[in-house]
DOPA-827721 format. One line per field, with one value per residue: x, y, z of N, C-alpha, C, O in turn; residue in three letters. Coordinates in steps of 0.02 Angstrom, whole numbers, always signed. Example, Ala and Ser with C-alpha at 12.3 -4.5 7.8 and 13.67 -1.06 7.14 Angstrom:
nX <- (+660,+642)
nY <- (-284,-112)
nZ <- (+390,+354)
caX <- (+615,+684)
caY <- (-225,-53)
caZ <- (+390,+357)
cX <- (+660,+645)
cY <- (-165,+2)
cZ <- (+390,+394)
oX <- (+712,+670)
oY <- (-166,+57)
oZ <- (+423,+402)
aa <- (ALA,SER)
***
This chain:
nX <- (-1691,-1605,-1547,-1546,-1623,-1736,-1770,-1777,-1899,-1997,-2007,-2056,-2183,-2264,-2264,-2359,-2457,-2509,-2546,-2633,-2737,-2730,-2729,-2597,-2594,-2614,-2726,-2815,-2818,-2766,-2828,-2843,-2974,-3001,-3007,-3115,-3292,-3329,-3175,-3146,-3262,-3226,-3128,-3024,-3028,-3092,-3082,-3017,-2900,-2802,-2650,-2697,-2654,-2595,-2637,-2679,-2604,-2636,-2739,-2651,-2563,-2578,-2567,-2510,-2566,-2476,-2374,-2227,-2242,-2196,-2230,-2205,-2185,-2283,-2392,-2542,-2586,-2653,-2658,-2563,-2643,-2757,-2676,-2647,-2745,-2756,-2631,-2663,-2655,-2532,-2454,-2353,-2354,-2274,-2245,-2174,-2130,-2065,-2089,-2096,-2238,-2333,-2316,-2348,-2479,-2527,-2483,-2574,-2700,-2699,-2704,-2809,-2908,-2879,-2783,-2665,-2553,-2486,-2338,-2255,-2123,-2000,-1928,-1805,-1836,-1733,-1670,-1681,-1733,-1740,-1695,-1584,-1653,-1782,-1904,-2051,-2145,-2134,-2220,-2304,-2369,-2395,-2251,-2120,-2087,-2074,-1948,-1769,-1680,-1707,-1658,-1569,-1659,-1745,-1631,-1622,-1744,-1717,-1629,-1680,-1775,-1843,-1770,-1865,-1920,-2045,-2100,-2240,-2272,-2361,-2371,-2314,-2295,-2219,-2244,-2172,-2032,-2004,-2004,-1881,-1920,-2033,-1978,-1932,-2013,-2078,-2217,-2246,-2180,-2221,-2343,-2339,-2289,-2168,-2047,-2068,-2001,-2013,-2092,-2019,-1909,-1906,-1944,-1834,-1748,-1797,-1736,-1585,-1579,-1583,-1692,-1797,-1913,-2031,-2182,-2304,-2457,-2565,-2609,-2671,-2715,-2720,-2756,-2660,-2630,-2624,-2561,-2542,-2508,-2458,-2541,-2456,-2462,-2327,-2245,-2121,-1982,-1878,-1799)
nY <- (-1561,-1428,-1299,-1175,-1174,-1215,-1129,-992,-1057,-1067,-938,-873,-955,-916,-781,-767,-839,-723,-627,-692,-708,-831,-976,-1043,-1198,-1250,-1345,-1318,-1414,-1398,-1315,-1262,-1275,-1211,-1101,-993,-923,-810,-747,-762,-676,-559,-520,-389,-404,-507,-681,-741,-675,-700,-800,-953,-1092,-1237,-1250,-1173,-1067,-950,-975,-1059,-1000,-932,-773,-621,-491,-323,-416,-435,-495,-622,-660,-799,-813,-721,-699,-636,-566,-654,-703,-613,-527,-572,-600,-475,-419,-478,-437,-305,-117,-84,-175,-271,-323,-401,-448,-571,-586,-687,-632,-507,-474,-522,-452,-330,-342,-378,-266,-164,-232,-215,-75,-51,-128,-39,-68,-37,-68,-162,-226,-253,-358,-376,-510,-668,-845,-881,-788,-675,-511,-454,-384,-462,-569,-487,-508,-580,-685,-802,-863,-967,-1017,-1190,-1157,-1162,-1295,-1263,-1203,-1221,-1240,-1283,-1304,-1175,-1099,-1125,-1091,-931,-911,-940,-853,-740,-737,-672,-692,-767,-815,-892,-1005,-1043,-1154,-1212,-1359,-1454,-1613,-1785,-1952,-2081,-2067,-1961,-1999,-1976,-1919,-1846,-1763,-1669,-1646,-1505,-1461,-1526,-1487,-1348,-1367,-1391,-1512,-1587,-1537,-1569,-1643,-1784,-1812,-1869,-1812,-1670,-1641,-1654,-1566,-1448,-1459,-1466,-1338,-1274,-1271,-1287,-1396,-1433,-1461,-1557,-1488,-1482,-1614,-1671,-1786,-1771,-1773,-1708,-1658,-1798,-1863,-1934,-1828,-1747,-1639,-1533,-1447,-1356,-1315,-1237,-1188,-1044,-1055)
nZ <- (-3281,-3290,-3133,-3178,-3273,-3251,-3162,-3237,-3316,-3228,-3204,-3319,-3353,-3235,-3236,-3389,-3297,-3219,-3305,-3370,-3278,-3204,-3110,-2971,-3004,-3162,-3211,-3101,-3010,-2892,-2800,-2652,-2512,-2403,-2367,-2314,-2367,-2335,-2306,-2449,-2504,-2452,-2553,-2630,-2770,-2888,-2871,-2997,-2986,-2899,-2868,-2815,-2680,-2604,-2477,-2316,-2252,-2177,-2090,-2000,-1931,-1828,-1803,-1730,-1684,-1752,-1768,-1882,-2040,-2194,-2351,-2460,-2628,-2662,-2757,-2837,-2712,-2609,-2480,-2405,-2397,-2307,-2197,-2156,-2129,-1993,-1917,-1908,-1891,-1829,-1882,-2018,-2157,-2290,-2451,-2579,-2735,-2881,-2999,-3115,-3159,-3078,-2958,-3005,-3021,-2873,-2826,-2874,-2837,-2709,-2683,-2730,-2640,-2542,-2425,-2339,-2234,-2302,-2413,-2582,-2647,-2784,-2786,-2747,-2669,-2635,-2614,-2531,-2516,-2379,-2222,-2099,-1953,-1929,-1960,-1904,-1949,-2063,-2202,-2347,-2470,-2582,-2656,-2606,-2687,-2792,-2806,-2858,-2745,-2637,-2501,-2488,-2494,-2380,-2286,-2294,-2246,-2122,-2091,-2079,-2001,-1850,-1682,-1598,-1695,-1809,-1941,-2056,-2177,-2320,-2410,-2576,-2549,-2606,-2576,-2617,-2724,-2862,-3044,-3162,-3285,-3245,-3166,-3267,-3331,-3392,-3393,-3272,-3173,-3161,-3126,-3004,-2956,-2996,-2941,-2817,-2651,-2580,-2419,-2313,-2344,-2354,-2232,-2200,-2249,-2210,-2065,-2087,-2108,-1992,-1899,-1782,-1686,-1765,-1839,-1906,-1977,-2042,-2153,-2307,-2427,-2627,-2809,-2917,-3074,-3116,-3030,-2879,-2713,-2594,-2464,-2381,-2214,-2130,-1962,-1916,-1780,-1747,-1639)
caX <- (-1679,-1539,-1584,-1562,-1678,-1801,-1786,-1825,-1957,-2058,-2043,-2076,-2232,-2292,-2271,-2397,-2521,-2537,-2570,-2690,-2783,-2737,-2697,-2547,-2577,-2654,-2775,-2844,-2814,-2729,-2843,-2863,-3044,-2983,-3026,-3188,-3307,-3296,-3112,-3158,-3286,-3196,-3064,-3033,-3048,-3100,-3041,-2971,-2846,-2767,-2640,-2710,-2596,-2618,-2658,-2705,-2568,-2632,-2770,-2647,-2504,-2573,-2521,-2528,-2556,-2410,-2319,-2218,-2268,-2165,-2261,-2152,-2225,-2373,-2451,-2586,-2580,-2704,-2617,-2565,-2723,-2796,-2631,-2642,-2813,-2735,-2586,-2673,-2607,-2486,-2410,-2366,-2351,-2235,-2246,-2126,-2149,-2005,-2126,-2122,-2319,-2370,-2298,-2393,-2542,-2532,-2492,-2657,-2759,-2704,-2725,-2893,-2921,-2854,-2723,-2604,-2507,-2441,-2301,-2243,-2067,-1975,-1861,-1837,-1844,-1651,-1587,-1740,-1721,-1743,-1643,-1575,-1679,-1815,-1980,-2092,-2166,-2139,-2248,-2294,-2416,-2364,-2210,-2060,-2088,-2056,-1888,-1737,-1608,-1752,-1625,-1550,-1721,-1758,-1589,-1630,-1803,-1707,-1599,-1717,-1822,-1798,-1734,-1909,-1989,-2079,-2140,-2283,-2310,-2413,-2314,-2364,-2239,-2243,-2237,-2128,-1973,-2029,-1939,-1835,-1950,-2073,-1935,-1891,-2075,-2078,-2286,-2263,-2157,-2265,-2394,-2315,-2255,-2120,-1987,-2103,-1970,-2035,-2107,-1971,-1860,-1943,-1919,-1738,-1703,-1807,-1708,-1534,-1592,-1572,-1765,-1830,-2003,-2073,-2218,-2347,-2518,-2613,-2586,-2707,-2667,-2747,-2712,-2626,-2604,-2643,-2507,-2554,-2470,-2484,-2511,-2438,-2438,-2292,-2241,-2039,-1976,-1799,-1774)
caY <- (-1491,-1378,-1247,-1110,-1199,-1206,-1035,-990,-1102,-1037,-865,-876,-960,-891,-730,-750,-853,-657,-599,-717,-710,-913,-982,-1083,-1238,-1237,-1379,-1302,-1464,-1400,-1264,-1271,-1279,-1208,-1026,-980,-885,-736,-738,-730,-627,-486,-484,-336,-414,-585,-735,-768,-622,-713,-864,-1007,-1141,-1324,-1241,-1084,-1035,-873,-995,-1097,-976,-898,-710,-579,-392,-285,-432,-413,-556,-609,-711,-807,-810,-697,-691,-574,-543,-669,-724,-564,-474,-595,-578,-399,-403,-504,-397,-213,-54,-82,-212,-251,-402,-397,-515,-590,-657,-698,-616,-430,-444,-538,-394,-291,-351,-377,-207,-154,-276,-172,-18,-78,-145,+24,-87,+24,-113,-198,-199,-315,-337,-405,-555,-755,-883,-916,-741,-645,-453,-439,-400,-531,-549,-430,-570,-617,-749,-837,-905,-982,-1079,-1214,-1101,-1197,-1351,-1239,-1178,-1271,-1253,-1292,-1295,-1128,-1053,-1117,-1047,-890,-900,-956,-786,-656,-721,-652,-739,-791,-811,-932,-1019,-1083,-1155,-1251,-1382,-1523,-1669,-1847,-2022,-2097,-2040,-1945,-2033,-1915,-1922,-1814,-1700,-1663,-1635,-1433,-1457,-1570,-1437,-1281,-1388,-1386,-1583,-1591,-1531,-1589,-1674,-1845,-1777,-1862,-1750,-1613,-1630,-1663,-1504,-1392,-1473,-1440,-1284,-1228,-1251,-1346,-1400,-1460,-1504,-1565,-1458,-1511,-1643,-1717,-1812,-1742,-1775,-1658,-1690,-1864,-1873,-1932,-1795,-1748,-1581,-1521,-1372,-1377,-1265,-1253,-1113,-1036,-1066)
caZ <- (-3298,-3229,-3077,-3197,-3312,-3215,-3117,-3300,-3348,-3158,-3187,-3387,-3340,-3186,-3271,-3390,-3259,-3197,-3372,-3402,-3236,-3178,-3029,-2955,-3022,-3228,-3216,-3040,-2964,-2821,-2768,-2570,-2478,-2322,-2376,-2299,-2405,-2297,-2332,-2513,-2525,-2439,-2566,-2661,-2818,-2918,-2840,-3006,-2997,-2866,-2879,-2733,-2660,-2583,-2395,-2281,-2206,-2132,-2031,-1972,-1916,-1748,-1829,-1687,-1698,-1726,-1797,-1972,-2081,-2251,-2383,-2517,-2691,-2649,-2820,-2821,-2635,-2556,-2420,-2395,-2384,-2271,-2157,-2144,-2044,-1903,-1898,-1886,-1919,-1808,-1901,-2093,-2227,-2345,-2545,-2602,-2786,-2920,-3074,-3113,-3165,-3016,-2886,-3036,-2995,-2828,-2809,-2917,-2788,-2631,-2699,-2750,-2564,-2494,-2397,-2310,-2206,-2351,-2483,-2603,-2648,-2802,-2770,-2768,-2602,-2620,-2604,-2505,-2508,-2324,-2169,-2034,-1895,-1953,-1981,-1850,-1993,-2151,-2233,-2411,-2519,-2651,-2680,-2609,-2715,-2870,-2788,-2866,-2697,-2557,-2434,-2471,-2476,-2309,-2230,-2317,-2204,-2056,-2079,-2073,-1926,-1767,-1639,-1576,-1741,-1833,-2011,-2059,-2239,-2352,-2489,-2599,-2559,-2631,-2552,-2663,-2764,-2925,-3096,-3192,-3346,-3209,-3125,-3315,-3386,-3390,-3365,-3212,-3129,-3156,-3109,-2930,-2932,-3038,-2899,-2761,-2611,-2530,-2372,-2264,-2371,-2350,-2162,-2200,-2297,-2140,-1998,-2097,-2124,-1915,-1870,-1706,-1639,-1814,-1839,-1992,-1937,-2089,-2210,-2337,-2505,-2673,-2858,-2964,-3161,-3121,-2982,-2802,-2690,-2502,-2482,-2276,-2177,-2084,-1936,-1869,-1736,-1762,-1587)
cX <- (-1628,-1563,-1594,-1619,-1745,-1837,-1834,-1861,-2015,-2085,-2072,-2169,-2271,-2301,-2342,-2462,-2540,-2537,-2645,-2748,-2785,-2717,-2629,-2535,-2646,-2732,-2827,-2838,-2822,-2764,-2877,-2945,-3046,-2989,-3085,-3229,-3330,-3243,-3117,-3189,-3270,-3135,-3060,-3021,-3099,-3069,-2984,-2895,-2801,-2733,-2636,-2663,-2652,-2639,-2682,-2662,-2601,-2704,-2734,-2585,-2519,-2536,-2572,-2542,-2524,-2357,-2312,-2209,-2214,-2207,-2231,-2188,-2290,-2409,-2481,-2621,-2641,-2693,-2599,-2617,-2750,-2744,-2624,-2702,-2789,-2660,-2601,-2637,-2571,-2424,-2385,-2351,-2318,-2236,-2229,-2139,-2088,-2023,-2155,-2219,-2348,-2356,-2334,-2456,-2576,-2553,-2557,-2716,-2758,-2715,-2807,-2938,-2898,-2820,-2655,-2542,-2473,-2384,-2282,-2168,-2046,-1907,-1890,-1842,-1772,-1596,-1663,-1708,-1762,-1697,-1651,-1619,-1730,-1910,-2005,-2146,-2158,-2197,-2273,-2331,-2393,-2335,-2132,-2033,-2054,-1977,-1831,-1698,-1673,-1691,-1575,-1608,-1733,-1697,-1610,-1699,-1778,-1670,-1639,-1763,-1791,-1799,-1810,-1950,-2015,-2090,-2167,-2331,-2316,-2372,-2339,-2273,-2256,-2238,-2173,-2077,-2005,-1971,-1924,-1894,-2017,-2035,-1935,-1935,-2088,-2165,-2293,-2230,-2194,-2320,-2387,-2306,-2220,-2067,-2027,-2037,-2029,-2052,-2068,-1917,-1860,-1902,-1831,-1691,-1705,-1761,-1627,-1534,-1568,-1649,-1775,-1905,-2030,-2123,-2281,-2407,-2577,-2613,-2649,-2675,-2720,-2710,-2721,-2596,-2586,-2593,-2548,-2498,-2497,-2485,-2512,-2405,-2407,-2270,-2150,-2033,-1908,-1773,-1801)
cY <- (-1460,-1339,-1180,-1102,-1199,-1152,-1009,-991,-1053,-988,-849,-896,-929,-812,-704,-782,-784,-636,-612,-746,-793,-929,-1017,-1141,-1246,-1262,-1368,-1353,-1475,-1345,-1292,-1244,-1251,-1142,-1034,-930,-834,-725,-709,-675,-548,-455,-422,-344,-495,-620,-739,-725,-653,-794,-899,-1056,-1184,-1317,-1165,-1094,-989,-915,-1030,-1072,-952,-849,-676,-510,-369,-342,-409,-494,-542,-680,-736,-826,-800,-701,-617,-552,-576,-677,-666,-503,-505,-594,-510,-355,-419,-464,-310,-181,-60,-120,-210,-312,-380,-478,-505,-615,-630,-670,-543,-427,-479,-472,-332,-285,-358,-325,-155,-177,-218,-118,-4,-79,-101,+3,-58,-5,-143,-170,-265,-307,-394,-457,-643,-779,-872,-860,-683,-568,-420,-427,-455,-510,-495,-451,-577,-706,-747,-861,-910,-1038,-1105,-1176,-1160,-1245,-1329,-1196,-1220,-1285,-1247,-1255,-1216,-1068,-1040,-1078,-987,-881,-892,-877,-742,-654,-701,-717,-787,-812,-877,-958,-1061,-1097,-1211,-1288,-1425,-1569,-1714,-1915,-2052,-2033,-2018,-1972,-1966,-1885,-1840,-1762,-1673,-1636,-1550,-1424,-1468,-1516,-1383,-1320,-1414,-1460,-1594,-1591,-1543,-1644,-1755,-1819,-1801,-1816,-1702,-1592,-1607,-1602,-1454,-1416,-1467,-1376,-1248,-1241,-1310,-1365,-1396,-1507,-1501,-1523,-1484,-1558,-1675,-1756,-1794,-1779,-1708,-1681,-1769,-1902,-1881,-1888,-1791,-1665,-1566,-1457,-1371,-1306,-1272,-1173,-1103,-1068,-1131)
cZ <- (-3249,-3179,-3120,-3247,-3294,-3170,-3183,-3338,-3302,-3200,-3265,-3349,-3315,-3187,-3318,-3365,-3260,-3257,-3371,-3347,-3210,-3124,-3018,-3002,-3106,-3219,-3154,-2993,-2889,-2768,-2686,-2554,-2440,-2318,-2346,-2344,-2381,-2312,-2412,-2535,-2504,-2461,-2613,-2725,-2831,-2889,-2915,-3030,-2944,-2897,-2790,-2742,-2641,-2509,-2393,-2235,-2128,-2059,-1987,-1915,-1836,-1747,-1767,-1704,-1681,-1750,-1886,-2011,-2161,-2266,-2437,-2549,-2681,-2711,-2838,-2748,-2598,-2505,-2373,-2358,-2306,-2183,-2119,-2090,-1978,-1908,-1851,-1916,-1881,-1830,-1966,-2110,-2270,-2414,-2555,-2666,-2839,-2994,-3050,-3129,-3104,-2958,-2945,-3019,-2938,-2790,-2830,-2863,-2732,-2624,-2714,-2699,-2523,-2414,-2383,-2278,-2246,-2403,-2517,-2660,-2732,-2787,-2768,-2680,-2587,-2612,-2574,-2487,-2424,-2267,-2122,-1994,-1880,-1945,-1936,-1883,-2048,-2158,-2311,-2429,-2591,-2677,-2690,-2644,-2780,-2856,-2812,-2802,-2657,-2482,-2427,-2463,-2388,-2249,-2239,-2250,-2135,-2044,-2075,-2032,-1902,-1749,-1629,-1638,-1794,-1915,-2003,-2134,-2259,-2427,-2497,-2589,-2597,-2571,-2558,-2702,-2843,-2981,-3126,-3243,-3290,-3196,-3188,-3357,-3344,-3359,-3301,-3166,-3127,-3119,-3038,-2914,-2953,-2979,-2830,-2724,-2579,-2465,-2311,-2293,-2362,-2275,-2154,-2203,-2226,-2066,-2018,-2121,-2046,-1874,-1805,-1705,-1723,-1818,-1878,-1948,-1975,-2135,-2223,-2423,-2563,-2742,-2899,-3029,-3143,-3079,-2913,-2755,-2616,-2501,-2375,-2266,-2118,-2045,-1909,-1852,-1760,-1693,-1538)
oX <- (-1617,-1624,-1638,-1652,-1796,-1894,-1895,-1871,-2060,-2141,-2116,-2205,-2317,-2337,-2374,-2515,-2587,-2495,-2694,-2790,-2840,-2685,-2599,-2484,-2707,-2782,-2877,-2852,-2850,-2740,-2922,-2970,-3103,-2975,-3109,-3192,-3363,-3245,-3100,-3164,-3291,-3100,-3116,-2999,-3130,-3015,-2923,-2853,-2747,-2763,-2604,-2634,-2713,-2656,-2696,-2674,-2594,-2713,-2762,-2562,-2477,-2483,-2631,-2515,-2511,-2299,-2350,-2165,-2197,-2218,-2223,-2235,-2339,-2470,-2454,-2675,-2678,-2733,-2616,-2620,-2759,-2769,-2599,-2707,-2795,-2629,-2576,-2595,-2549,-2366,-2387,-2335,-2337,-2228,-2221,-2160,-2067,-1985,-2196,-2254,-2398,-2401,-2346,-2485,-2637,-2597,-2579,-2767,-2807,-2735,-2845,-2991,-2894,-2825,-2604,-2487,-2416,-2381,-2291,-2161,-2075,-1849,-1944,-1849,-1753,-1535,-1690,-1662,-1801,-1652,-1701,-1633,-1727,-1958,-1957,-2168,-2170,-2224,-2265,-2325,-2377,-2363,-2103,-1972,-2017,-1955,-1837,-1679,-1688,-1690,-1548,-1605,-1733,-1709,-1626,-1689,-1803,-1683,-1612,-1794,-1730,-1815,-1810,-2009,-1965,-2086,-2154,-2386,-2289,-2351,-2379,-2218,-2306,-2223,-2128,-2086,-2027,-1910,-1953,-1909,-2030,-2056,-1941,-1919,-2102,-2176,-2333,-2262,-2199,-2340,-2426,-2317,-2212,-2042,-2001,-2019,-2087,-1999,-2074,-1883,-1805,-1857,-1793,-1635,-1658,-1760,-1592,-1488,-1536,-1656,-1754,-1948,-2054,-2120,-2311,-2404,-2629,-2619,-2682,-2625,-2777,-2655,-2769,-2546,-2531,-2583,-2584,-2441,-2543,-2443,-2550,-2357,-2435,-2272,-2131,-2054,-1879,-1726,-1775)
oY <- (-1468,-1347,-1139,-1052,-1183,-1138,-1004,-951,-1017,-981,-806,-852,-905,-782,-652,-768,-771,-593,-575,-789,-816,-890,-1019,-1144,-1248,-1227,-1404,-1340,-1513,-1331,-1332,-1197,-1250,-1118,-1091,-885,-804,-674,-654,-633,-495,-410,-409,-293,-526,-597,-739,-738,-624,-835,-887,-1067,-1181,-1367,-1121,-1125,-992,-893,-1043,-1108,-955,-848,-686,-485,-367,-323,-385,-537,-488,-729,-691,-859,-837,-709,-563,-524,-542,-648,-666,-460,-469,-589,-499,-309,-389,-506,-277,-199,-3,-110,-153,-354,-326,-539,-444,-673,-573,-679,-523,-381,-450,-457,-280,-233,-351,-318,-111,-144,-183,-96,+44,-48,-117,+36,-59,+21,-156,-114,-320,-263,-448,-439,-671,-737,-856,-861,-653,-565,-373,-469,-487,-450,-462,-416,-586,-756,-700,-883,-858,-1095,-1071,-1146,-1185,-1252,-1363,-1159,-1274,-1343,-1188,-1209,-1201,-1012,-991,-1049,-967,-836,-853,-845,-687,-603,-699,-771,-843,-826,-910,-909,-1110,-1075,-1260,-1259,-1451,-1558,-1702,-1897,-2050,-1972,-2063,-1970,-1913,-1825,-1788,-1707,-1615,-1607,-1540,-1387,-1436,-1503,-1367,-1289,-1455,-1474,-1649,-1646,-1512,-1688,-1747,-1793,-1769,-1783,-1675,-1552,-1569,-1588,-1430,-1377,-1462,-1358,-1195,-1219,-1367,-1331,-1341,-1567,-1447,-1525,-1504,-1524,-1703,-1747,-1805,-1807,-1671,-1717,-1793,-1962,-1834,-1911,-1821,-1630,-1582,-1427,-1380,-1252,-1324,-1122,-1148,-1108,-1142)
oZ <- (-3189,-3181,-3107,-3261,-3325,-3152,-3187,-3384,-3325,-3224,-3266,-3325,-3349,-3148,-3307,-3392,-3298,-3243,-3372,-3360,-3197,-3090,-3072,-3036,-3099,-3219,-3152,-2934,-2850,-2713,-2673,-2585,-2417,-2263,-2352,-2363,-2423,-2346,-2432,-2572,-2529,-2438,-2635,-2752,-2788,-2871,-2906,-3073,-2945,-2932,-2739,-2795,-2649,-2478,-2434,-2183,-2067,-2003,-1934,-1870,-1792,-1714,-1754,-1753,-1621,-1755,-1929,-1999,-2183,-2230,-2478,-2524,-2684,-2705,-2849,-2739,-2563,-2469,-2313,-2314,-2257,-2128,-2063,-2051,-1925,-1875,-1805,-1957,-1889,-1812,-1990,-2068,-2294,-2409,-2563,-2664,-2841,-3041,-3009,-3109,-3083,-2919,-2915,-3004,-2935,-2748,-2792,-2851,-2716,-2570,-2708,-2699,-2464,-2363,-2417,-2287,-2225,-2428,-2491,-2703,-2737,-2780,-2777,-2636,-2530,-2606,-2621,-2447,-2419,-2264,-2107,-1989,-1829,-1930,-1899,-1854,-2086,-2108,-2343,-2408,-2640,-2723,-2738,-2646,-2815,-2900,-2783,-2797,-2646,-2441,-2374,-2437,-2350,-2196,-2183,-2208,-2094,-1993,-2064,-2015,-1907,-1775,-1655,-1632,-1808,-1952,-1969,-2151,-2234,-2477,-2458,-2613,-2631,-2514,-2516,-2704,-2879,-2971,-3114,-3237,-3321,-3216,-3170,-3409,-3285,-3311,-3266,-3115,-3068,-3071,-3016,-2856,-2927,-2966,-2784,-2762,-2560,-2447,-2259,-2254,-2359,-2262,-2124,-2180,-2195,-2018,-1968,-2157,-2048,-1817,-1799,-1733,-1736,-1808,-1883,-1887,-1949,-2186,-2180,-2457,-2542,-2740,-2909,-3035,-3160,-3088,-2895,-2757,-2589,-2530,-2329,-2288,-2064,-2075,-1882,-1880,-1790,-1696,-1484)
aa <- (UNK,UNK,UNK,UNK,UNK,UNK,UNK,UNK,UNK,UNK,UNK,UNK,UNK,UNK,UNK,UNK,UNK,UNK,UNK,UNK,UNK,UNK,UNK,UNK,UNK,UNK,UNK,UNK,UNK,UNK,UNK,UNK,UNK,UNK,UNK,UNK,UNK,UNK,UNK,UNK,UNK,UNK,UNK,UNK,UNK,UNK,UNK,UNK,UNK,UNK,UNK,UNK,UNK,UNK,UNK,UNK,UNK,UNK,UNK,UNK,UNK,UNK,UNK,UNK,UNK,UNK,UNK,UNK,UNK,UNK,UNK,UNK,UNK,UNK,UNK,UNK,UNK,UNK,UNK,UNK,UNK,UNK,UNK,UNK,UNK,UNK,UNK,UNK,UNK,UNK,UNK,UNK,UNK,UNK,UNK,UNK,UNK,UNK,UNK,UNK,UNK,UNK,UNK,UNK,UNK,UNK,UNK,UNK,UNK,UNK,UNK,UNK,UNK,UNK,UNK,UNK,UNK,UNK,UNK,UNK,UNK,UNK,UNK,UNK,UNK,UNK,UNK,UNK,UNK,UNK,UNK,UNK,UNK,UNK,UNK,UNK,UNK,UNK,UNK,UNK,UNK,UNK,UNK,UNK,UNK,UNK,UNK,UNK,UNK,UNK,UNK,UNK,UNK,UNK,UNK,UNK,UNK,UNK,UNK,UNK,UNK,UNK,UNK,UNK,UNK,UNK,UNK,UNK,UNK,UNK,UNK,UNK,UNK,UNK,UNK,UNK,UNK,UNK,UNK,UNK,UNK,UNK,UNK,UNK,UNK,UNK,UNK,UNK,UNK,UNK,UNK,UNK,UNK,UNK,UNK,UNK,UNK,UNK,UNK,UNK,UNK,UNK,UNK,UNK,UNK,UNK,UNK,UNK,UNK,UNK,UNK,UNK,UNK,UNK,UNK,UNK,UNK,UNK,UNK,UNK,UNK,UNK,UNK,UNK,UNK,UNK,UNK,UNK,UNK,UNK,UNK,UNK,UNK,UNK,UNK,UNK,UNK,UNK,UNK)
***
């Protein structure tokens, strides 16, 4: 499929997941464990108003109070939400998602959750409506994989940290080289393996991206629509 084809295909889809109340990945496959059910139960809606990823970022980031946090393809703002406690009022979170009803709903959730620190922004990975040098963290669940230009996403990340600042997100790689017949199957891509990188690739894209001091924090392997995948929460500094 082409990049524009598939920008297309995402946000078509992932559009009406938030209609129709689903998560990230259709068949649930991919839903992460690593939530605590404190985390859940203090969200300000249904779990299934939210779309879950292949990790937990927000446990693995070491977010301070008073920093400003950016989440790429928030969904219905879980990540978000749960970001926004370890920040304080002194700080804020900003969602990012590429689907006018997801930043619909998102925005519905926080209003819901009388979330004052947050906002949630329309835009994609590869052209991020943020200023340079502005971020104190990225981060992002089973998002990037569904990005066609990885590597201009990630510069895009690398530009709007500060100098000192950080990412820390959650992606499903593969092992092996996916065959075309896979990159090409419209299901296999929504279904967050389709454009999945080889996880030395992966590395490849974040270290020509500008990033230093990388390093995997979590990785386990899962299947997804009958795919063996890896799913790794990786951390790189700007500096």
């Amino acid at each position: 499929m082409k990049k524009s084809e598939i920008r297309k295909e995402v946000k078509k889809r992932y559009g009406q997941f938030a209609e129709q109340g689903s998560s990230c990945c259709p068949d649930y496959s991919c839903w992460d464990i690593g939530y605590s059910i404190e985390e859940i139960n203090d969200l300000p809606s249904d779990i299934s108003e939210f779309s879950l990823g292949c990790g937990n970022p927000v446990a693995l980031a070491g977010i301070k109070e008073g920093e400003v946090v950016l989440d790429i393809g928030s969904g219905g703002g879980l990540d978000v939400f749960l970001a926004s406690k370890k920040v304080g009022p002194k700080g804020r979170v900003i969602g990012l998602d590429m689907t006018e009803q997801m930043v619909k709903k998102a925005k519905q959730n926080a209003k819901k959750g009388n979330y004052t620190n947050v906002e949630f922004k329309l835009g994609e990975a590869e052209d991020i409506p943020v200023n340079d040098n502005s971020v104190d963290l990225v981060m992002s669940n089973c998002v990037i994989n569904l990005v066609p230009n990885k590597e201009k996403a990630y510069r895009e990340i690398y530009r709007i940290l500060k100098p000192d600042g950080r990412f820390v997100i959650s992606d499903l790689v593969t092992e092996k080289e996916l065959d075309e017949s896979i990159r090409n199957n419209p299901e296999k891509l929504i279904a967050c393996v389709g454009g999945a990188l080889t996880d030395k690739a992966y590395i490849r894209v974040v270290k020509k991206s500008g990033f230093k001091n990388i390093k995997i924090l979590k990785k386990s392997s899962m299947i997804v629509s009958g795919i063996k995948v890896f799913s790794e929460t990786i951390k790189g500094e700007k500096r």
